[in-house]
Kinemage of the C-alpha trace (Angstrom):
@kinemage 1
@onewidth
@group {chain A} dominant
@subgroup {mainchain}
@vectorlist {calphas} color= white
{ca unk a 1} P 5.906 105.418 126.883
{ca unk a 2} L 8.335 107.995 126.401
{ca unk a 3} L 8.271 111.734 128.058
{ca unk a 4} L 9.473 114.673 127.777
{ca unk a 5} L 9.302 116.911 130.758
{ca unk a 6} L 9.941 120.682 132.122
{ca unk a 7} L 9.428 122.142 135.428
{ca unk a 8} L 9.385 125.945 135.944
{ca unk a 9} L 8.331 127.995 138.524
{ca unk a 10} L 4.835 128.671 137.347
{ca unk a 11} L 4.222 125.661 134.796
{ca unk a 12} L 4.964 122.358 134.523
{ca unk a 13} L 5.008 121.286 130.352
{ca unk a 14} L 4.652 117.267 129.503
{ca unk a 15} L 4.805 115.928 126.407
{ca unk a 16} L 5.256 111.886 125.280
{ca unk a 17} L 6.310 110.305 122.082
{ca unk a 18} L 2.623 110.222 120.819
{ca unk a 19} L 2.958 113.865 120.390
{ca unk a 20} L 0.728 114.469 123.155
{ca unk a 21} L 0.630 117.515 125.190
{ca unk a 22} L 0.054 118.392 128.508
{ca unk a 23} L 0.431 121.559 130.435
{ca unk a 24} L -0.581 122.009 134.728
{ca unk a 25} L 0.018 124.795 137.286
{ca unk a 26} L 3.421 124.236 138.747
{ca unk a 27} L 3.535 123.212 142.801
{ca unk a 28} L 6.336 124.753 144.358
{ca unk a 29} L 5.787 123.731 147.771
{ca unk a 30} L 6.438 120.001 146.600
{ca unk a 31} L 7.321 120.350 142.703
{ca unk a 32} L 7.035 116.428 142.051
{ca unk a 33} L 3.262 116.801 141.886
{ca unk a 34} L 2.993 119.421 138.905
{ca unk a 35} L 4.744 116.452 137.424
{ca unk a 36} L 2.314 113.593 138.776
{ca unk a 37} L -0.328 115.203 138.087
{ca unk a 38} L 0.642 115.863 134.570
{ca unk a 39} L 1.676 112.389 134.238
{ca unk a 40} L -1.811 111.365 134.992
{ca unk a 41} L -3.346 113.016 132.282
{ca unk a 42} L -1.218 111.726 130.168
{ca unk a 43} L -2.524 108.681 130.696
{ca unk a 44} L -2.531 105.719 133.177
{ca unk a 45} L 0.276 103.778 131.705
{ca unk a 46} L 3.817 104.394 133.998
{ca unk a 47} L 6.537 105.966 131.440
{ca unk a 48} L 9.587 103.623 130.563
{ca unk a 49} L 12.010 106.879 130.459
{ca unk a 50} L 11.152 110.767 131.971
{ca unk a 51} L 13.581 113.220 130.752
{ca unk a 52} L 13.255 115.656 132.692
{ca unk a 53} L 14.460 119.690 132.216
{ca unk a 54} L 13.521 121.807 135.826
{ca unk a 55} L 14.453 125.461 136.956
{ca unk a 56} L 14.180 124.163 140.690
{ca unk a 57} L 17.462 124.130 141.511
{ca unk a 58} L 17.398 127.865 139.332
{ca unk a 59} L 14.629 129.514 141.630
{ca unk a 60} L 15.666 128.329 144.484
{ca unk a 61} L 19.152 129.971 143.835
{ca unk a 62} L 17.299 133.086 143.067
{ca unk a 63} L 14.860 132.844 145.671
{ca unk a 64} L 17.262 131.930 148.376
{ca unk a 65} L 15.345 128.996 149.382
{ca unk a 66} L 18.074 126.455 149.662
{ca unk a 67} L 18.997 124.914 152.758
{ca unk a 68} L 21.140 125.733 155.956
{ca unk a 69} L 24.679 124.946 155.271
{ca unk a 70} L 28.075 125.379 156.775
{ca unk a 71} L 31.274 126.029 155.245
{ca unk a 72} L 34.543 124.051 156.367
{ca unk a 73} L 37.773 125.385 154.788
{ca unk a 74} L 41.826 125.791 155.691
{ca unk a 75} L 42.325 128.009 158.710
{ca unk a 76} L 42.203 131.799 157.410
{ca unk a 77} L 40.368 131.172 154.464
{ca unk a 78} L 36.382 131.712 155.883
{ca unk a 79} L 36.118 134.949 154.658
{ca unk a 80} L 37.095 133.891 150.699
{ca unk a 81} L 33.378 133.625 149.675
{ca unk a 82} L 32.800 137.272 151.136
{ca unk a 83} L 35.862 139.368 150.173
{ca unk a 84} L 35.643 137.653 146.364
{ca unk a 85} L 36.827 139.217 143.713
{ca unk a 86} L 37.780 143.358 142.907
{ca unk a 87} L 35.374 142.660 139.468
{ca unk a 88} L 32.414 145.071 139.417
{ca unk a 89} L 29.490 144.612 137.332
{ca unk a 90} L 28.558 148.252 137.415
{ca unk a 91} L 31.470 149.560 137.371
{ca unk a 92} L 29.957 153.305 137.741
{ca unk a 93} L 27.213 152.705 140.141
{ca unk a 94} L 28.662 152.927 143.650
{ca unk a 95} L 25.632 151.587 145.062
{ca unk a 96} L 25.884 148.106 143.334
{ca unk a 97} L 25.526 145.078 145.676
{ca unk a 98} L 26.928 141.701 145.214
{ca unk a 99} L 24.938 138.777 146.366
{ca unk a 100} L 25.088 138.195 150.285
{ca unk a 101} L 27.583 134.714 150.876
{ca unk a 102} L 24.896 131.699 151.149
{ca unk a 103} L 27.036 130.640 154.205
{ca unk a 104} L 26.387 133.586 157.147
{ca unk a 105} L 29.894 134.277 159.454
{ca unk a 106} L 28.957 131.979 162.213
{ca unk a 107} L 28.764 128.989 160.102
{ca unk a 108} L 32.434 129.409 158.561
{ca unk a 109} L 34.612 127.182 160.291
{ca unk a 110} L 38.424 126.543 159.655
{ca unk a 111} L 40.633 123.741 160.195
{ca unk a 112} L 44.614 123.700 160.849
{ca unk a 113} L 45.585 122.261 157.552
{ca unk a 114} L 48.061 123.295 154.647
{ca unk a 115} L 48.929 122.270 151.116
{ca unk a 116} L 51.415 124.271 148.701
{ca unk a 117} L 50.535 125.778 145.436
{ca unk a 118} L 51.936 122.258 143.605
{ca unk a 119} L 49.661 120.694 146.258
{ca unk a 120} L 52.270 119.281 148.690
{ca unk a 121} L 51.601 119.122 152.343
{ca unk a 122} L 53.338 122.255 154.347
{ca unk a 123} L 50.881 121.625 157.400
{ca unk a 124} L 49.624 118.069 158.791
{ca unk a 125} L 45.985 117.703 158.912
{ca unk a 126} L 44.911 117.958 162.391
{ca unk a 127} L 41.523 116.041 162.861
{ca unk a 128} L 41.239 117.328 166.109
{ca unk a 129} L 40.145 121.073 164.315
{ca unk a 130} L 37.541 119.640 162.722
{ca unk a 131} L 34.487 121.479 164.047
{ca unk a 132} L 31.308 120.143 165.906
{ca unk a 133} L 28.450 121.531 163.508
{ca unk a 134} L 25.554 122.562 164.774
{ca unk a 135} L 22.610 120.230 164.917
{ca unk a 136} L 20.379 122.295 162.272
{ca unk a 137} L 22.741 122.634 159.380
{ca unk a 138} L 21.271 121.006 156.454
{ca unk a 139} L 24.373 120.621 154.315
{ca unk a 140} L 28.006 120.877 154.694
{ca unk a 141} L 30.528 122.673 151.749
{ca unk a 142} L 34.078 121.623 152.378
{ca unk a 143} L 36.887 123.249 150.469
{ca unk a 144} L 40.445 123.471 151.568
{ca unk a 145} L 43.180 125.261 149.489
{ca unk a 146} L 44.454 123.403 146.593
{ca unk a 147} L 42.575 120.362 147.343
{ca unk a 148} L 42.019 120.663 143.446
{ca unk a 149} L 45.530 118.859 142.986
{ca unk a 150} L 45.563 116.908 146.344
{ca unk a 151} L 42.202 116.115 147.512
{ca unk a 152} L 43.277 113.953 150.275
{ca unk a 153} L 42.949 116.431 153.691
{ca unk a 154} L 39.470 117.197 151.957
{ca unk a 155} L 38.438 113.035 151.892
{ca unk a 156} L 39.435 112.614 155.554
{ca unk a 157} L 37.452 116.107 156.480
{ca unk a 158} L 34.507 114.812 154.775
{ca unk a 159} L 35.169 111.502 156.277
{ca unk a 160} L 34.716 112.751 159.733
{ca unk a 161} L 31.682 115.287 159.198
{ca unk a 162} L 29.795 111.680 157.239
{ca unk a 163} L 30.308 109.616 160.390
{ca unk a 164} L 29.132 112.484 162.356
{ca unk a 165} L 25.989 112.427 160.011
{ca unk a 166} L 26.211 115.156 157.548
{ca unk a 167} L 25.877 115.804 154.299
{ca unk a 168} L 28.875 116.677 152.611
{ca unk a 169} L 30.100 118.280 149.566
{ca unk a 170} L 33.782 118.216 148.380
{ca unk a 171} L 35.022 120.774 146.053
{ca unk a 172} L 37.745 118.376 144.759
{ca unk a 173} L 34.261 116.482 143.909
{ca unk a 174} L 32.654 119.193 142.099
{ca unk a 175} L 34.598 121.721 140.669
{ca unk a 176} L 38.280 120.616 141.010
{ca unk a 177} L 39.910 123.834 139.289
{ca unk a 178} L 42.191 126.193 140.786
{ca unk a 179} L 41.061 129.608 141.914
{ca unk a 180} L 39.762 129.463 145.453
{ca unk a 181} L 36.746 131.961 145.079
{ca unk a 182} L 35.232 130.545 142.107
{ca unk a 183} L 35.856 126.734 143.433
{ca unk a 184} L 34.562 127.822 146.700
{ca unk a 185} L 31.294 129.315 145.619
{ca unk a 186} L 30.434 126.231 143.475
{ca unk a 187} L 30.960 124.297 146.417
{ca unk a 188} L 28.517 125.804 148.450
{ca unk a 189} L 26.057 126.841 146.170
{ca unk a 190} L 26.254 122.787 145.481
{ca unk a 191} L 25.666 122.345 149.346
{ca unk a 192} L 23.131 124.525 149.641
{ca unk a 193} L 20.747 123.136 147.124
{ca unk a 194} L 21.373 119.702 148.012
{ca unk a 195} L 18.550 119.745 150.403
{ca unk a 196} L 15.840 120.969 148.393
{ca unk a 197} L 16.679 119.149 144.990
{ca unk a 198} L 17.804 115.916 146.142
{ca unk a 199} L 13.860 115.434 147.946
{ca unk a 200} L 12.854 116.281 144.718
{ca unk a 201} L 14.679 114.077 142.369
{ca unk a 202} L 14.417 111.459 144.664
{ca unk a 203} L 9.865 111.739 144.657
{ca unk a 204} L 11.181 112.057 141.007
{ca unk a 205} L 12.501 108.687 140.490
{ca unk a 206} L 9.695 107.018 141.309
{ca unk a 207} L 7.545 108.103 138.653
{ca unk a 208} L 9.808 106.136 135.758
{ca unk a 209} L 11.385 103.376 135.213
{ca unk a 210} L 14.286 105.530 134.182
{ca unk a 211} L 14.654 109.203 134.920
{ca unk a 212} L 17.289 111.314 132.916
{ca unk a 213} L 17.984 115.223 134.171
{ca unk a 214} L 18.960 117.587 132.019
{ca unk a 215} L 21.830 119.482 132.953
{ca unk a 216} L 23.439 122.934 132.274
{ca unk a 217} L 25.565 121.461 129.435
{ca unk a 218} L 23.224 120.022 127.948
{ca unk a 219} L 23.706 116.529 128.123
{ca unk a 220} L 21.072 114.335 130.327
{ca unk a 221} L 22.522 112.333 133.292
{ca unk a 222} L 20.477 109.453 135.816
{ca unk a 223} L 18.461 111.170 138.755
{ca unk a 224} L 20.407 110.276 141.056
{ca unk a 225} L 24.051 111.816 139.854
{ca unk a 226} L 21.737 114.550 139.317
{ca unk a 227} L 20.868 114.862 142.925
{ca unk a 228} L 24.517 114.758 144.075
{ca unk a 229} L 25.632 117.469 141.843
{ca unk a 230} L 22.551 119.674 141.694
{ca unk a 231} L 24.779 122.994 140.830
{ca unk a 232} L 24.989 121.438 137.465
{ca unk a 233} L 21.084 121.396 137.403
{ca unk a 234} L 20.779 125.514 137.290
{ca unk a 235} L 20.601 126.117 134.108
{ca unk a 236} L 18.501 122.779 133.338
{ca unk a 237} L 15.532 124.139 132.053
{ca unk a 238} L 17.305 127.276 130.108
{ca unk a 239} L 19.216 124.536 128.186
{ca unk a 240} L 16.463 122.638 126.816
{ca unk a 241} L 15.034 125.890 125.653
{ca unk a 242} L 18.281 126.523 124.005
{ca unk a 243} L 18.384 123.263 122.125
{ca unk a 244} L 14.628 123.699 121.465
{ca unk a 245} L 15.279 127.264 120.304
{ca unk a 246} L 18.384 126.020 117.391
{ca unk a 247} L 16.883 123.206 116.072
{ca unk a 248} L 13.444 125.745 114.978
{ca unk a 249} L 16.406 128.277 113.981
{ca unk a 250} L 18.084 125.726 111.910
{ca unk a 251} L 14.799 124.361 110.151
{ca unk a 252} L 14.061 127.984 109.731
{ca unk a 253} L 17.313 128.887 107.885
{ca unk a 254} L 18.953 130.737 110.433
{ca unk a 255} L 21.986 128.857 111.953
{ca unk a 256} L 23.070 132.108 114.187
{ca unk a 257} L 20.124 133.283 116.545
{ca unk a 258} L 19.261 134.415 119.808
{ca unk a 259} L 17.195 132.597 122.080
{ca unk a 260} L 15.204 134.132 124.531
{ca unk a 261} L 13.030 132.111 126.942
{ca unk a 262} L 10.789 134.250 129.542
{ca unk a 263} L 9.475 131.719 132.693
{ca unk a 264} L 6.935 132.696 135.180
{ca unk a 265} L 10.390 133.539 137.624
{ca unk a 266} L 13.373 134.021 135.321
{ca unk a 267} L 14.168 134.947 131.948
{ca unk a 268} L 16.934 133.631 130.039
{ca unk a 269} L 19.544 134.558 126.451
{ca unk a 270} L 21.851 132.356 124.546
{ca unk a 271} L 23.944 132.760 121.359
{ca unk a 272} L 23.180 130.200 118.663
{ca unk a 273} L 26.255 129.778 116.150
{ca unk a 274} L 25.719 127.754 112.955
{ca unk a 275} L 23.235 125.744 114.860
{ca unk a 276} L 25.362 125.304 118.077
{ca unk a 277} L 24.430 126.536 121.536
{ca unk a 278} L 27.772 128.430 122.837
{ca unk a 279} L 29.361 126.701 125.551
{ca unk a 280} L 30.860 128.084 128.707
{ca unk a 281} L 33.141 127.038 131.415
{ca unk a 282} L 31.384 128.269 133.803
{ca unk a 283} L 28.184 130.791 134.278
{ca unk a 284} L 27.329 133.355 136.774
{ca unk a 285} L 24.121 132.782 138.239
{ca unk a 286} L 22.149 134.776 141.025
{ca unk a 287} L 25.871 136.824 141.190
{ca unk a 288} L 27.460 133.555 141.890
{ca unk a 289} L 30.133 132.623 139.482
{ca unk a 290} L 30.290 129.027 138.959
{ca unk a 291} L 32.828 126.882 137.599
{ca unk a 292} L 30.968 124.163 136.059
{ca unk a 293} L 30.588 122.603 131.653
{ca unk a 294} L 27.548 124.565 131.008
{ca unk a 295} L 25.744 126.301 127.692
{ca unk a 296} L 26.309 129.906 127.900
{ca unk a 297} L 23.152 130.776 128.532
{ca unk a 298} L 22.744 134.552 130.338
{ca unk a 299} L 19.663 134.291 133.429
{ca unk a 300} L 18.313 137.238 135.321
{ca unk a 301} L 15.816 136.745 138.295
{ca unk a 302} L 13.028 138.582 136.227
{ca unk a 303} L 9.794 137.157 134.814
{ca unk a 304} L 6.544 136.993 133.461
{ca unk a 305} L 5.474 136.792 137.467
{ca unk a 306} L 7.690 138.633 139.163
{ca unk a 307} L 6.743 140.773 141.762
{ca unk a 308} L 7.273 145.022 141.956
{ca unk a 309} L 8.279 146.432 145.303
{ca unk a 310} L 9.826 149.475 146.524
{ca unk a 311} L 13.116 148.928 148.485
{ca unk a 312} L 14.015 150.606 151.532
{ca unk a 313} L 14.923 153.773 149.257
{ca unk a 314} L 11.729 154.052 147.985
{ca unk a 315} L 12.978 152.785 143.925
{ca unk a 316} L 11.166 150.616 142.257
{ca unk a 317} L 12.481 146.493 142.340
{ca unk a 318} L 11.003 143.443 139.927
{ca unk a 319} L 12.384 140.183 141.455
{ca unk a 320} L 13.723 137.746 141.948
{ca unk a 321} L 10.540 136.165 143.268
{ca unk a 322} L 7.660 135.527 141.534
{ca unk a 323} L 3.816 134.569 141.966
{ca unk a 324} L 4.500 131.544 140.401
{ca unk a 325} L 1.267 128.995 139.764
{ca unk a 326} L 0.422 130.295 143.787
{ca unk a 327} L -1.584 132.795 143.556
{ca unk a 328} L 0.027 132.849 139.795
């Protein structure tokens, strides 16, 4: 048996190659058992292949409900993922916020380290820098300057922090592209869902004999790749819904369209062109530009669930979180 499967942040969607259709209340406490229990009624027989779409990795971007991480980069570079770029959204609107770093000032640590622009050593890595993490960090985000053309100092780094326990993402690993901002905030926004989506996918695994993600390109990749790169998983669930969304245009007679697909928690827009998703680079997500192959699919942190509050100056806020299924 063959199914098809997407995970938002209110409902969980199953369908197999019988045509059959199942829809259940998502769980987003432990998201795995939306899908179990979907699975289930469905039918008793274990499916040969799940591929799988899921906004998990999404929410908990928007949600902030990643894990604890540290950052590790060259000595006077902690502050890159707060001073960013001179961009401004709003350009007008002198209140505009960007998105608080995912890494708080305490957990930035530097080590003595140097590599040139052509990435050629100027300063010898000195192991001896490398920090003692605290016990509760979750995840660690290692990026060093230019380690895009010589990841070397970034290998032994991440050697050290493995044997010390951790778990550790390179940014010669995941992004490997110059501009330190951009390379750094993929890093840790990598890091920092790590925890969440890797307990996930692994539960996941086990309900298959084969389990294919979808990722933000498009494409579908094994569960467990999936889990080490799970920045590549945000806009999952938004690209399914873009493939859905041009194949219906197409058999309608429309090769250029707009998708639009609301969830419970986010709502999401991409540009169809003679039947083609556009592709993109890299997406900003939550206010976090990352530097990964993805569709160029648009997301904003508002949704058929999401809750209206007033903010401190008394205005009126939707999102980012949502009701979800709970009390949906």
């Amino acid at each position: 048996m063959l199914v098809g499967a997407d995970t938002g942040g209110t409902f969980t969607d199953l369908v197999d190659d019988r045509g059959r259709v199942c829809k259940v209340s998502s769980t987003p406490d432990e998201p795995a058992a939306a899908l179990e229990t979907g699975l289930r009624t469905l039918g008793p027989d274990r499916p040969t292949r799940l591929a799988h779409g899921t906004t998990v990795a999404t929410n908990a971007l928007l949600e902030r409900t990643g894990g604890r991480i540290a950052l590790v980069t060259t000595r006077g570079f902690a502050d890159v993922i707060e001073i960013a770029r001179q961009t401004r959204p709003s350009l007008y609107d002198i209140w505009a916020d960007r998105p608080e770093p995912l890494v708080p000032r305490e957990l930035r640590f530097e080590v003595d380290e140097r590599l040139d622009a052509h990435g050629h050593e100027i300063t010898v890595l000195d192991e001896r820098s490398i920090p003692v993490l605290p016990p509760d960090v979750d995840a660690v985000a290692v990026c060093l300057l230019h380690s895009d053309l010589s990841p070397d100092h970034e290998r032994r780094v991440a050697a050290v922090l493995a044997q010390r326990g951790h778990d550790v993402t390179c940014s010669h690993d995941v992004s490997p592209e110059y501009r330190e901002y951009e390379r750094t905030v993929t890093t840790v926004v990598n890091a920092y869902l790590r925890p969440r989506c890797r307990s996930y996918l692994s539960r996941l695994a086990e309900l298959a004999g084969e389990v294919l993600v979808m990722t933000s390109a498009g494409g579908l990749v094994p569960a467990v790749e999936a889990a080490d790169v799970p920045a590549a998983l945000l806009l999952s669930g938004p690209a399914g819904g873009v493939h859905a969304a041009a194949v219906v245009a197409r058999a309608c007679g429309f090769p250029d369209a707009v998708s639009f697909d609301m969830g419970g928690t986010s709502t999401d827009v991409c540009l169809v062109r003679s039947g083609v998703p556009e592709p993109a680079a890299g997406r900003v997500v939550a206010g976090y530009p990352l530097r990964l192959p993805s569709l160029d699919v648009h997301t904003i942190g508002a949704g058929g669930g999401s809750i209206a509050a007033l903010d401190p100056g008394g205005a009126l806020a939707v999102g980012p979180r949502s009701a979800g299924a709970v009390p949906g």
